[in-house]
Backbone as CSV, one residue per row, in Angstrom:
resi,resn,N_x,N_y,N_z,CA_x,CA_y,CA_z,C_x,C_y,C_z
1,UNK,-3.718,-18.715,-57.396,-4.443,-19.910,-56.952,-4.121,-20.229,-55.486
2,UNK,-2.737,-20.029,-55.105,-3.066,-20.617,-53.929,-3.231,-19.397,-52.927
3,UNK,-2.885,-18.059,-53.723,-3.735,-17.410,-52.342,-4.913,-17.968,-52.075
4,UNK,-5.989,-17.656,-53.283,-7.250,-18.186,-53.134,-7.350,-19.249,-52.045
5,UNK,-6.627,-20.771,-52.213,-6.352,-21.314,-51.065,-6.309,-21.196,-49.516
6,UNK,-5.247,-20.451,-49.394,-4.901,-19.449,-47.986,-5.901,-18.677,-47.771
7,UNK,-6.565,-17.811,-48.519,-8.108,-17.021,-47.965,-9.492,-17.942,-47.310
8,UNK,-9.184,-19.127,-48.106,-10.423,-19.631,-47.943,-10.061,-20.563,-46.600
9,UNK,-8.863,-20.904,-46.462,-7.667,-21.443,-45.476,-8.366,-21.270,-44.071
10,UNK,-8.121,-19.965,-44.341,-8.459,-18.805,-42.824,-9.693,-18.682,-42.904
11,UNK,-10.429,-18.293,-43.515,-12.116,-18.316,-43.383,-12.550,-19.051,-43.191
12,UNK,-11.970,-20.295,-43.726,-12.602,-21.474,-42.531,-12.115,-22.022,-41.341
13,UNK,-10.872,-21.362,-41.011,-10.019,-21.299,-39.469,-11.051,-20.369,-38.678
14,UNK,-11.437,-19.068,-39.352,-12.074,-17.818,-38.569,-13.629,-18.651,-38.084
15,UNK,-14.177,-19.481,-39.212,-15.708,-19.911,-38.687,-15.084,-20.872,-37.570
16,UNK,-14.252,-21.860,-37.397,-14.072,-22.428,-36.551,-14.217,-21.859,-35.503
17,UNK,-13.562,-21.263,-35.373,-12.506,-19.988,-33.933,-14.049,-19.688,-33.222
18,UNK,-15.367,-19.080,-34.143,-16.581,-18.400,-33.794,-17.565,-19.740,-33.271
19,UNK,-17.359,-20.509,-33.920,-18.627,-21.754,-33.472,-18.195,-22.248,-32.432
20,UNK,-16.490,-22.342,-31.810,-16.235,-22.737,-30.863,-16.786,-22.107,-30.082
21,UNK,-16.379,-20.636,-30.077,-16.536,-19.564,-29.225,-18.426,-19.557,-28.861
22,UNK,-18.862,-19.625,-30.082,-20.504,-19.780,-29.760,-20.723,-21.049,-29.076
23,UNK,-20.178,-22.130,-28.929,-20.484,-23.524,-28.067,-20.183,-23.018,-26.639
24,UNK,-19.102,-23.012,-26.200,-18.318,-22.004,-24.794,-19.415,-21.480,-24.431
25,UNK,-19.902,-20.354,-24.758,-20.943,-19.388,-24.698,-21.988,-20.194,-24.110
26,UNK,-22.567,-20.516,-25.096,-23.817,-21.642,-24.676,-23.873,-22.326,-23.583
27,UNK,-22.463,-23.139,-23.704,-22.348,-23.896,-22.383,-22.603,-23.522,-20.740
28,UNK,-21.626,-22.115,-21.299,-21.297,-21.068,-19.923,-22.925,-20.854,-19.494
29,UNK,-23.527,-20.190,-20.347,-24.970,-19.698,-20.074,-25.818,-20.864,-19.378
30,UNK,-25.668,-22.319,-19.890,-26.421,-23.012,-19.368,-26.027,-23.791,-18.096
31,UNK,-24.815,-23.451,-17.726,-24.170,-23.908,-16.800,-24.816,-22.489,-15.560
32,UNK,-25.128,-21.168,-15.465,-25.238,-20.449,-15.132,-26.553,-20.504,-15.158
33,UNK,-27.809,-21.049,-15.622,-29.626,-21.065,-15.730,-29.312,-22.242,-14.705
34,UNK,-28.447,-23.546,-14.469,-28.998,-24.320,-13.698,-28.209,-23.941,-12.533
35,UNK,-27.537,-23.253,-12.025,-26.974,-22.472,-11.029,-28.472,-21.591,-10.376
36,UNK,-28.829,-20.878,-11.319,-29.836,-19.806,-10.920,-31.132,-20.604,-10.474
37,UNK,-31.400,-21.776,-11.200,-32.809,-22.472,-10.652,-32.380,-23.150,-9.320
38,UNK,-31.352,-23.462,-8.925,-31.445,-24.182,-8.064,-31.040,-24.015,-6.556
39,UNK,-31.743,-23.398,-5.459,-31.562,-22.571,-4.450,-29.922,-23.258,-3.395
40,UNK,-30.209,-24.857,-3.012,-28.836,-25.365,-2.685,-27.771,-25.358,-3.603
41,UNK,-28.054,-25.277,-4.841,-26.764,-24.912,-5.590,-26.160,-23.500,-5.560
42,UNK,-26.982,-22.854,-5.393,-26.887,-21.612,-5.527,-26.114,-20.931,-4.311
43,UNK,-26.359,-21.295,-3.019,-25.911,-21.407,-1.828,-24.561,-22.235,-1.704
44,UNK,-24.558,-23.056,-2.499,-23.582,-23.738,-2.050,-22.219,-22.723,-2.940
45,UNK,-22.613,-22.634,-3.852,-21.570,-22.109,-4.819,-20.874,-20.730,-4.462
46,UNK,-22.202,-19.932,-3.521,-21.864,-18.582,-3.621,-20.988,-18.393,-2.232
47,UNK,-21.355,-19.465,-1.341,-19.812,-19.526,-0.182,-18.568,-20.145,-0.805
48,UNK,-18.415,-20.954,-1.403,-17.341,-21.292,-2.029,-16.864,-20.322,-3.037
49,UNK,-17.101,-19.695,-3.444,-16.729,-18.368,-4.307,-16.167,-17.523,-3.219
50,UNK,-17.204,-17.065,-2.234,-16.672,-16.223,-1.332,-15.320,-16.242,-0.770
51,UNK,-15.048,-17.813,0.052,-13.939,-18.736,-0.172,-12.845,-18.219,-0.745
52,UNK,-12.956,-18.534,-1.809,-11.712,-18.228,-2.741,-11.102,-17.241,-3.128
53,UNK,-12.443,-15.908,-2.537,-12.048,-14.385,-2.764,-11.735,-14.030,-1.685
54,UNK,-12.331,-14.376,-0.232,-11.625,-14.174,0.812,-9.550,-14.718,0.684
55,UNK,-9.694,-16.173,0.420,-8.243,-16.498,0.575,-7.516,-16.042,-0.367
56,UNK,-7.465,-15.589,-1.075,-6.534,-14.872,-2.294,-6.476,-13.218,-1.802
57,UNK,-7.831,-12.735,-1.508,-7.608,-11.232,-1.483,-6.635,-11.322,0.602
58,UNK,-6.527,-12.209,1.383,-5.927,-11.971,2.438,-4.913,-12.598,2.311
59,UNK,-4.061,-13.764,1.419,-2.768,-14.143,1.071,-1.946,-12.924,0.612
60,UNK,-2.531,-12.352,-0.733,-1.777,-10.766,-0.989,-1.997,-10.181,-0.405
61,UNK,-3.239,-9.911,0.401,-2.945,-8.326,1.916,-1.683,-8.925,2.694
62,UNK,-1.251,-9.963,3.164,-1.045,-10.412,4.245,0.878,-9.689,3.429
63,UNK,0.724,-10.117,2.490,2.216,-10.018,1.809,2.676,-8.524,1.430
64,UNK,1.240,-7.810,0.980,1.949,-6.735,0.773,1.507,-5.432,1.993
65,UNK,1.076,-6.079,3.412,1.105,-5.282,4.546,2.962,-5.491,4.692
66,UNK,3.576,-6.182,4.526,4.849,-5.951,4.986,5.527,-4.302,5.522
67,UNK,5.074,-3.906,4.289,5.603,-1.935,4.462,4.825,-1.444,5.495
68,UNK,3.579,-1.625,5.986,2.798,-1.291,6.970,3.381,-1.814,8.248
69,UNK,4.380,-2.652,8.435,4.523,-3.543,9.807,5.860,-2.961,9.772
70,UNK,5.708,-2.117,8.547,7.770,-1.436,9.174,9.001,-2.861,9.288
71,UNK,8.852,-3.556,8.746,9.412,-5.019,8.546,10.511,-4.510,7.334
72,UNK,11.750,-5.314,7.203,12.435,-5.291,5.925,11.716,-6.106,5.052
73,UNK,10.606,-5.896,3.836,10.369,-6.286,3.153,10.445,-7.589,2.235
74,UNK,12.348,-7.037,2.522,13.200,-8.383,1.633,13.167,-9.439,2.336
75,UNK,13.564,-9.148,3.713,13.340,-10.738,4.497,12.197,-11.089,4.690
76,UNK,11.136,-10.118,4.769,9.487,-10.580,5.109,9.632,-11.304,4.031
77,UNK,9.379,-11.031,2.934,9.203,-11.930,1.599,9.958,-13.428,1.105
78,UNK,11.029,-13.473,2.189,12.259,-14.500,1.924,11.848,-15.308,2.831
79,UNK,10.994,-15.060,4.284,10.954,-15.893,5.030,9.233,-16.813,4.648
80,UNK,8.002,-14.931,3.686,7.284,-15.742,3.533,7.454,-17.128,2.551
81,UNK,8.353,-16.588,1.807,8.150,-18.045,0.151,8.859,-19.210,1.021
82,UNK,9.559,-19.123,2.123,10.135,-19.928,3.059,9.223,-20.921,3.791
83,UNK,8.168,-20.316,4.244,6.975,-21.123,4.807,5.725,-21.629,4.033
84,UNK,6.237,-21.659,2.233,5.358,-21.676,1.652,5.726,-23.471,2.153
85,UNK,6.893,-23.850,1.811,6.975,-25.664,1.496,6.345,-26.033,2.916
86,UNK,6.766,-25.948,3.705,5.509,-26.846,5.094,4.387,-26.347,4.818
87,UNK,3.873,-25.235,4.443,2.540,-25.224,4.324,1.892,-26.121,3.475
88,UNK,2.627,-26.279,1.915,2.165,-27.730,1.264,2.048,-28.690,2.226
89,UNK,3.245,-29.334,2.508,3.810,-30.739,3.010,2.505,-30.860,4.244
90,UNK,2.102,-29.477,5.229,1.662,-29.858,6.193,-0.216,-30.098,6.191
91,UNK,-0.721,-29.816,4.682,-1.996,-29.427,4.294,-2.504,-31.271,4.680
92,UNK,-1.862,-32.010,3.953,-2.531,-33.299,3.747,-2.988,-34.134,4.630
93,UNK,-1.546,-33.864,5.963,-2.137,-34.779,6.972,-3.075,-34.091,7.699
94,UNK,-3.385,-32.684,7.538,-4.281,-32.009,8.288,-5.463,-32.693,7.595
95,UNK,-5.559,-32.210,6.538,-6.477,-33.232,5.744,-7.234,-34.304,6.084
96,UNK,-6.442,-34.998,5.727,-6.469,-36.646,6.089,-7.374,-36.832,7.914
97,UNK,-6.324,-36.093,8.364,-7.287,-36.181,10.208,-8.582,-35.489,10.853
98,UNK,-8.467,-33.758,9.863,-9.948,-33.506,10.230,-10.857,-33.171,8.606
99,UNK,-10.556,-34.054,8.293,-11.536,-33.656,6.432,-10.987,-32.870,6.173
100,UNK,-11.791,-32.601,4.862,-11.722,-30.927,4.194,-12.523,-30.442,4.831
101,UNK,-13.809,-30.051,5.416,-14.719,-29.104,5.848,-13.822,-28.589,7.366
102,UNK,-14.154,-29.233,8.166,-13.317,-28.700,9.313,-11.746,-28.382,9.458
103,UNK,-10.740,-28.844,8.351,-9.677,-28.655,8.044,-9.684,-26.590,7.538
104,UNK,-10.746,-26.542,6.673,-11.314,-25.246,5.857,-11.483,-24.341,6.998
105,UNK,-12.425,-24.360,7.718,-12.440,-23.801,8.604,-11.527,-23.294,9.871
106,UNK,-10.814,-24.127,10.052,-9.684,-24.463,10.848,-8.974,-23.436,10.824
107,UNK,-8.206,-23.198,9.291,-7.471,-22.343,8.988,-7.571,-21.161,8.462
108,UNK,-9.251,-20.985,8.172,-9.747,-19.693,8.271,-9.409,-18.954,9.253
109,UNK,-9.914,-19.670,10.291,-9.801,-18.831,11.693,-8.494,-18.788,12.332
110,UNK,-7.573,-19.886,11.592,-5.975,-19.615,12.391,-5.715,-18.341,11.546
111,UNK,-5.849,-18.208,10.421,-5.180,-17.016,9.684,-5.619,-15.618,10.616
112,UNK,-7.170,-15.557,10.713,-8.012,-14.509,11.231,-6.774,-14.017,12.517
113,UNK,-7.224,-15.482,13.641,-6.551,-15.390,14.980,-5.353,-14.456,14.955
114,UNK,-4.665,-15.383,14.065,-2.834,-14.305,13.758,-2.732,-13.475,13.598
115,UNK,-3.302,-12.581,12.272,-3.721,-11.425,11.610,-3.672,-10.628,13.158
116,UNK,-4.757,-10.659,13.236,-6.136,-9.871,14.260,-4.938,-9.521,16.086
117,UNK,-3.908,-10.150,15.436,-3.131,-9.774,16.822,-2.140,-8.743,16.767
118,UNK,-1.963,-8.747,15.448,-1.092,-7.087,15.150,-1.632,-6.039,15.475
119,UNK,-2.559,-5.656,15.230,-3.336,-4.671,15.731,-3.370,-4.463,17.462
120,UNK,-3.697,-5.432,17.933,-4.070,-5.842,19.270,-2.255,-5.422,20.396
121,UNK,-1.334,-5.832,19.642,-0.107,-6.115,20.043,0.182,-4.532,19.768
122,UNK,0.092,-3.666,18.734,0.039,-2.438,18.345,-0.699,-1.047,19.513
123,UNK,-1.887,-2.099,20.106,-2.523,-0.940,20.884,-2.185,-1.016,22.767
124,UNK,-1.775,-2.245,22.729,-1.713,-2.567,24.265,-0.182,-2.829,24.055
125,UNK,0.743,-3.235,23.329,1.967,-3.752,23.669,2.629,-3.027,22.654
126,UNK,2.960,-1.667,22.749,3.160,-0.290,21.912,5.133,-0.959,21.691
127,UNK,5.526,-1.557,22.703,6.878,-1.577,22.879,7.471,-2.799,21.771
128,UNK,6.674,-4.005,21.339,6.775,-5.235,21.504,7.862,-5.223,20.095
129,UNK,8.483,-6.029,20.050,9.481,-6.127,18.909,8.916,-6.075,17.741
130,UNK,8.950,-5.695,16.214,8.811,-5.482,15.168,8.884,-7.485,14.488
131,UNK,9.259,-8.158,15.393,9.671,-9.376,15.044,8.306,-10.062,15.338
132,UNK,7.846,-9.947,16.480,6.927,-10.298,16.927,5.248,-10.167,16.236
133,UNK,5.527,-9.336,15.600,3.983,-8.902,14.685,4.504,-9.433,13.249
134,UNK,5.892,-9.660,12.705,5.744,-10.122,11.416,5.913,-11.662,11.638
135,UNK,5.925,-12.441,12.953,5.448,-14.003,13.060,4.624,-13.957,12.696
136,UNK,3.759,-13.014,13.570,2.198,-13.540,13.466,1.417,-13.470,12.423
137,UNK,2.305,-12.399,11.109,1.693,-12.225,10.032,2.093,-13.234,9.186
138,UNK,3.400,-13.800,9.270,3.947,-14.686,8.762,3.454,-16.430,8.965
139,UNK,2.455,-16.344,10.504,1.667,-18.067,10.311,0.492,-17.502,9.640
140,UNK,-0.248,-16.286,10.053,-1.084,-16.040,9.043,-1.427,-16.256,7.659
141,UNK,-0.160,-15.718,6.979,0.040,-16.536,5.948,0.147,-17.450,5.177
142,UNK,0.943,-18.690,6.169,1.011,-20.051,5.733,-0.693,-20.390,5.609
143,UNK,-0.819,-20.440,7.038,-2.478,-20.812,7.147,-3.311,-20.378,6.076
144,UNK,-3.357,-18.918,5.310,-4.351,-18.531,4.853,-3.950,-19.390,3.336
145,UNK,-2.859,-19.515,2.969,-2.000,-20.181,1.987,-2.447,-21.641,1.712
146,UNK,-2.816,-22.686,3.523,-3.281,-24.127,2.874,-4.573,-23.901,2.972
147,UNK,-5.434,-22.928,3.087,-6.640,-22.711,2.278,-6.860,-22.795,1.427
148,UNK,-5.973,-21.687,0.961,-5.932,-21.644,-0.470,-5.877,-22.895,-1.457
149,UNK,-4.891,-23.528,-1.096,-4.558,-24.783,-1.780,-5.762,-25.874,-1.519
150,UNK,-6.236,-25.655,-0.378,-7.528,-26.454,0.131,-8.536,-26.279,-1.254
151,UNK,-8.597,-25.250,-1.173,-9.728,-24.643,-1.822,-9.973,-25.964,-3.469
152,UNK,-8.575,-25.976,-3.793,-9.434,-26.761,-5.290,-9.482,-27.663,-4.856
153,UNK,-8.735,-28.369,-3.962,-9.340,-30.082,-3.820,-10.530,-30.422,-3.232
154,UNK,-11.416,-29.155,-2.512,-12.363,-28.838,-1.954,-13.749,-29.336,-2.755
155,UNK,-13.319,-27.621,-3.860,-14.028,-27.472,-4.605,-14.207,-28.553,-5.779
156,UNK,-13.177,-29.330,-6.022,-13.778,-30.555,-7.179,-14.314,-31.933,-6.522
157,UNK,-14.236,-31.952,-4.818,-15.083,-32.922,-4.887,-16.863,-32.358,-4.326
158,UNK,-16.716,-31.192,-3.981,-18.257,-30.925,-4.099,-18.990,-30.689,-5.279
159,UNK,-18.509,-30.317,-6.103,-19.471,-30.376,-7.865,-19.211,-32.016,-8.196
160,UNK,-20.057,-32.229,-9.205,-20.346,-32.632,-9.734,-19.427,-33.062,-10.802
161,UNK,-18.857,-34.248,-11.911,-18.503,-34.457,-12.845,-18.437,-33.761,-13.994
162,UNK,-19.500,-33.601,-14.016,-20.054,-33.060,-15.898,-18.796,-31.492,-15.692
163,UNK,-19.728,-30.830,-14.380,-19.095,-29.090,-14.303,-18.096,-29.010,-13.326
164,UNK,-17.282,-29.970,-12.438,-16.223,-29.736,-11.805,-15.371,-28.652,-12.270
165,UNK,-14.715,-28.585,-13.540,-14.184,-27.771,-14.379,-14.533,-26.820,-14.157
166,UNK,-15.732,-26.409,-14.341,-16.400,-24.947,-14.762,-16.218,-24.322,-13.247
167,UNK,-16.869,-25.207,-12.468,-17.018,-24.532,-10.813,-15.545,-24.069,-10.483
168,UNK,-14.203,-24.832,-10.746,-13.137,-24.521,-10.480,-12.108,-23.059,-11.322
169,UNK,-12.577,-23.588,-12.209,-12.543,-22.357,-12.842,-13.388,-20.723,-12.802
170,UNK,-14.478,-20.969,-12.154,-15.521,-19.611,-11.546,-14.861,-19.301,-10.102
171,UNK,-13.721,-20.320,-9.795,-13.014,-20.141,-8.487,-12.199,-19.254,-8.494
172,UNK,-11.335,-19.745,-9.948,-10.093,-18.874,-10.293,-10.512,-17.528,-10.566
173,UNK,-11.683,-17.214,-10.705,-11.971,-15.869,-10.901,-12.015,-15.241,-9.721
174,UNK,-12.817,-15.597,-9.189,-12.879,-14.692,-7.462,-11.728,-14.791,-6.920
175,UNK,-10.725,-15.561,-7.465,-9.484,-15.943,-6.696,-8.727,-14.459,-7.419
176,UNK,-9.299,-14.293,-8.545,-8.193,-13.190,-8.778,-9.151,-11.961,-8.611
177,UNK,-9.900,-11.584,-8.534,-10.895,-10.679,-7.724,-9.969,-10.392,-6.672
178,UNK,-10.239,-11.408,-5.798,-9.477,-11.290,-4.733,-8.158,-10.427,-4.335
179,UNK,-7.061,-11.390,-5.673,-6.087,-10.496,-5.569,-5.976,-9.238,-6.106
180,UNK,-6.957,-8.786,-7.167,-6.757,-7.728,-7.421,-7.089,-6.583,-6.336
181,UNK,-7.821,-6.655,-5.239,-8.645,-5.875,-4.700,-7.648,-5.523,-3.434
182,UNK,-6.325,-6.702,-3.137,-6.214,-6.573,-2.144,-5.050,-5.120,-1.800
183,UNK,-4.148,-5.016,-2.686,-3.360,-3.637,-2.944,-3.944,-2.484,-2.258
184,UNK,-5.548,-2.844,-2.703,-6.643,-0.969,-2.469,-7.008,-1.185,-1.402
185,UNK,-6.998,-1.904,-0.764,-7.501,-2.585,1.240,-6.448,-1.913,2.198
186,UNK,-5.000,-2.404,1.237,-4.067,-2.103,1.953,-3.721,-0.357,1.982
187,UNK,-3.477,0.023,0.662,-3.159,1.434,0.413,-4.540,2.144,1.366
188,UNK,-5.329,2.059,1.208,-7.086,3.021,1.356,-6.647,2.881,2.633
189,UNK,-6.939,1.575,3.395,-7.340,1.896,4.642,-6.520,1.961,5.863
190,UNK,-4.967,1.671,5.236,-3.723,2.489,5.839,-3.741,3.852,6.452
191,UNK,-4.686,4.678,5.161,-4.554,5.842,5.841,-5.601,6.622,6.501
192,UNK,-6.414,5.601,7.295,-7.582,5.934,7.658,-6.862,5.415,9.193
193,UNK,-6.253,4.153,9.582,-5.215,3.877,11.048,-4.986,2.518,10.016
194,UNK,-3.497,2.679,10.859,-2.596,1.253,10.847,-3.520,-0.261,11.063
195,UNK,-4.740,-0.007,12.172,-4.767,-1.471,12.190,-5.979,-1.516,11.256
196,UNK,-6.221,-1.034,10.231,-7.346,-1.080,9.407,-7.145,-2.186,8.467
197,UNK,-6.415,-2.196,7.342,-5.853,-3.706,7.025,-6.018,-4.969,7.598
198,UNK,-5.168,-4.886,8.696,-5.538,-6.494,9.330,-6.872,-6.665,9.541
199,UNK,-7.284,-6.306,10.034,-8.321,-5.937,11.019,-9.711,-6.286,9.362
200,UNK,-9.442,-5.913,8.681,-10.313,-6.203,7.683,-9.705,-7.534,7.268
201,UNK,-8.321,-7.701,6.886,-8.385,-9.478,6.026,-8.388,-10.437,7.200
202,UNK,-8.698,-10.104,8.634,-8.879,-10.903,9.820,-10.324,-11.267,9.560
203,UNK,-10.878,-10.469,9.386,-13.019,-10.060,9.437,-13.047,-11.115,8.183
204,UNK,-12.301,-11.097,6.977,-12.594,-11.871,5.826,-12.320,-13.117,6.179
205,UNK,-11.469,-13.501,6.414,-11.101,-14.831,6.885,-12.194,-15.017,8.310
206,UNK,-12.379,-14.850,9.166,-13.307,-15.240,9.792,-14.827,-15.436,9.709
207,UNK,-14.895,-14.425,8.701,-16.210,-14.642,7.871,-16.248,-15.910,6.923
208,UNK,-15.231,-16.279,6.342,-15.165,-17.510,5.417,-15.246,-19.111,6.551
209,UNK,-14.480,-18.528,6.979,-14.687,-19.963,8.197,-16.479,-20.055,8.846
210,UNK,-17.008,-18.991,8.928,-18.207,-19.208,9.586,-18.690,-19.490,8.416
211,UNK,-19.030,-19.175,7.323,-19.886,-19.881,6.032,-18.877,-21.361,5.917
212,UNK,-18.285,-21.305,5.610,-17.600,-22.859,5.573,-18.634,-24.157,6.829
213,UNK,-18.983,-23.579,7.328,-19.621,-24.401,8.462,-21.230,-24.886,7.190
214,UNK,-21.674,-23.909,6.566,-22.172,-24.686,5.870,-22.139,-25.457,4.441
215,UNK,-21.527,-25.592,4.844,-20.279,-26.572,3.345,-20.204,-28.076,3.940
216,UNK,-21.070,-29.163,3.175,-20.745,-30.710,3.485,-19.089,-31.226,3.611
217,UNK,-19.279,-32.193,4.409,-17.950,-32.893,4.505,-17.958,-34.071,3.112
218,UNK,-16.810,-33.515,2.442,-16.090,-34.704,1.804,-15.563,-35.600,1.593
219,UNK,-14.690,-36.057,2.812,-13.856,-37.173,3.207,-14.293,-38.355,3.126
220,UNK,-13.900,-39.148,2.227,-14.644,-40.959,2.396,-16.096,-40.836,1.717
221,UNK,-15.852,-40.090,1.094,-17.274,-39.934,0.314,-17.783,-39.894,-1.025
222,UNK,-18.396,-40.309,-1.478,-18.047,-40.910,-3.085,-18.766,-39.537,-4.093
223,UNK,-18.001,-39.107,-5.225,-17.512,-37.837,-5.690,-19.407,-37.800,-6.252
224,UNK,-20.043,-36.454,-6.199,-21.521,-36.311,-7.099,-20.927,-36.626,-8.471
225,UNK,-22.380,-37.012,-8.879,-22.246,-37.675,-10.666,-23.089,-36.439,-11.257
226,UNK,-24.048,-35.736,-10.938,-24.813,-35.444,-11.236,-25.170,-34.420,-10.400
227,UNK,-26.133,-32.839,-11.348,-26.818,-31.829,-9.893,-27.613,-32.179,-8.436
228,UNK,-28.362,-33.337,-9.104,-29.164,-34.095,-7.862,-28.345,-34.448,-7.007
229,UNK,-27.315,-34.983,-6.859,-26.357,-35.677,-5.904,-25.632,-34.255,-4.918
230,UNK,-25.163,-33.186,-5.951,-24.737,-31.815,-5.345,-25.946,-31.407,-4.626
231,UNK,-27.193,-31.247,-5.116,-28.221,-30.802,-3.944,-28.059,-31.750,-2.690
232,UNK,-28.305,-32.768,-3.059,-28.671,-33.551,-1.905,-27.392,-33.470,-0.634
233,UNK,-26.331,-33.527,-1.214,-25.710,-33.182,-0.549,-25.040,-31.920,0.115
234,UNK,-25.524,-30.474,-0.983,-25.410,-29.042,0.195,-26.625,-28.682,0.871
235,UNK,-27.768,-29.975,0.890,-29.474,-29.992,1.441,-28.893,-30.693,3.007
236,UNK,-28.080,-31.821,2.979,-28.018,-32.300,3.623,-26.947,-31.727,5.078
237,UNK,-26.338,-30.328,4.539,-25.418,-29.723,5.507,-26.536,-28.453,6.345
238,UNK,-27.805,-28.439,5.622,-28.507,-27.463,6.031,-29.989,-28.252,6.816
239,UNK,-29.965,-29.069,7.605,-31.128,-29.479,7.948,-32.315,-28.667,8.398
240,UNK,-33.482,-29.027,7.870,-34.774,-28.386,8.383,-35.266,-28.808,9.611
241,UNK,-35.656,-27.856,10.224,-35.930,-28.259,11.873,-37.715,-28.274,11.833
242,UNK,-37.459,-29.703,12.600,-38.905,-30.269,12.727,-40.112,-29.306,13.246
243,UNK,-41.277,-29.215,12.763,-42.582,-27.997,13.776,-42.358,-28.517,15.129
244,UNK,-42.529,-28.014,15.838,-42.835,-28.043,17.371,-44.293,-28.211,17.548
């Protein structure tokens, strides 16, 4: 008898487990049809994705170029988790003084800037200390780092209520896209020349900062309730220019 119990226990644990799983589903799908109908959503979402795959896949290039910069590893790594705490502490008041949109951008292009000088320091300044190229990889880092962190407080006040969740979570995916991809950037194009690496998570990050330009400002601005409110407002970062 009481197996009987316990069988029927779980068979109705197992239908649970599936109707959930079929609601999820549903949801996901319909969260993804009003993505697809709607051209400023659609735009808006697919730079902010980009976003998040740029700053994740150039946080891990940036960390595991260490062996490429001929650096001791152990201290590269001791000094990066070192510059992780100001990079928190220093995100907010950046924040706070130029928004999130121009804050985003900001540090796209500081990461790029830094990056993009190893190479540069590599071809004209053949002599220059080994110290000197793992700074620059090392503000790179921080910078590409309060992106990163940028990124969700970003991303939940441009969606909407209902799907904040969902959008942040379609973040975390490209975010790990990102990192997965970045290992094969580094290994591949190492052995094609040394400055191939940077030189690519420089191009990514500078590419994210120029789409970031069309991304609304958030600051002082009261959160969307609704898709209409998200259009209107990634409609309103793209103005139409009057006929002549």
């Amino acid at each position: 008898m009481q197996a009987m119990q316990d069988e029927e226990s779980e068979e109705g644990t197992n239908r649970d487990c599936c109707s959930g799983l079929g609601v999820h589903t549903k949801e996901f799908g319909s969260h993804l049809v009003k993505l697809v109908k709607s051209w400023p959503l659609l735009r808006l979402t697919l730079v902010v994705m980009y976003c998040w795959f740029a700053s994740s896949a150039t946080y891990y290039g940036i960390s595991l170029n260490a062996v490429n910069l001929s650096a001791n590893m152990y201290l590269y790594m001791f000094f990066g988790g070192l510059l992780e705490l100001p990079s928190y502490i220093l995100l907010w008041p950046l924040v706070s003084f130029l928004g999130r949109k121009w804050s985003f951008i900001s540090l796209f292009v500081a990461c790029g800037a830094a990056i993009v000088i190893i190479p540069i320091l590599d071809e004209f300044a053949p002599t220059a200390p080994v110290s000197a190229k793992v700074a620059f990889s090392l503000l790179g880092k921080m910078a590409i780092n309060m992106a990163f962190q940028l990124a969700y407080l970003y991303t939940g006040e441009l969606y909407h209520t209902s799907h904040r969740s969902f959008y942040i979570s379609l973040g975390a995916i490209f975010s790990a896209a990102g990192g997965a991809v970045s290992p094969y950037i580094n290994d591949l194009l190492v052995n094609i020349a040394t400055w191939a690496p940077p030189v690519t998570f420089a191009a990514m990050s500078f590419l994210a900062g120029a789409l970031s330009l069309t991304l609304p400002e958030t600051k002082d601005e009261e959160l969307p309730e609704n898709v209409g409110d998200v259009e209107t407002s990634a409609s309103a970062s793209h103005p139409k220019r009057e006929p002549s």
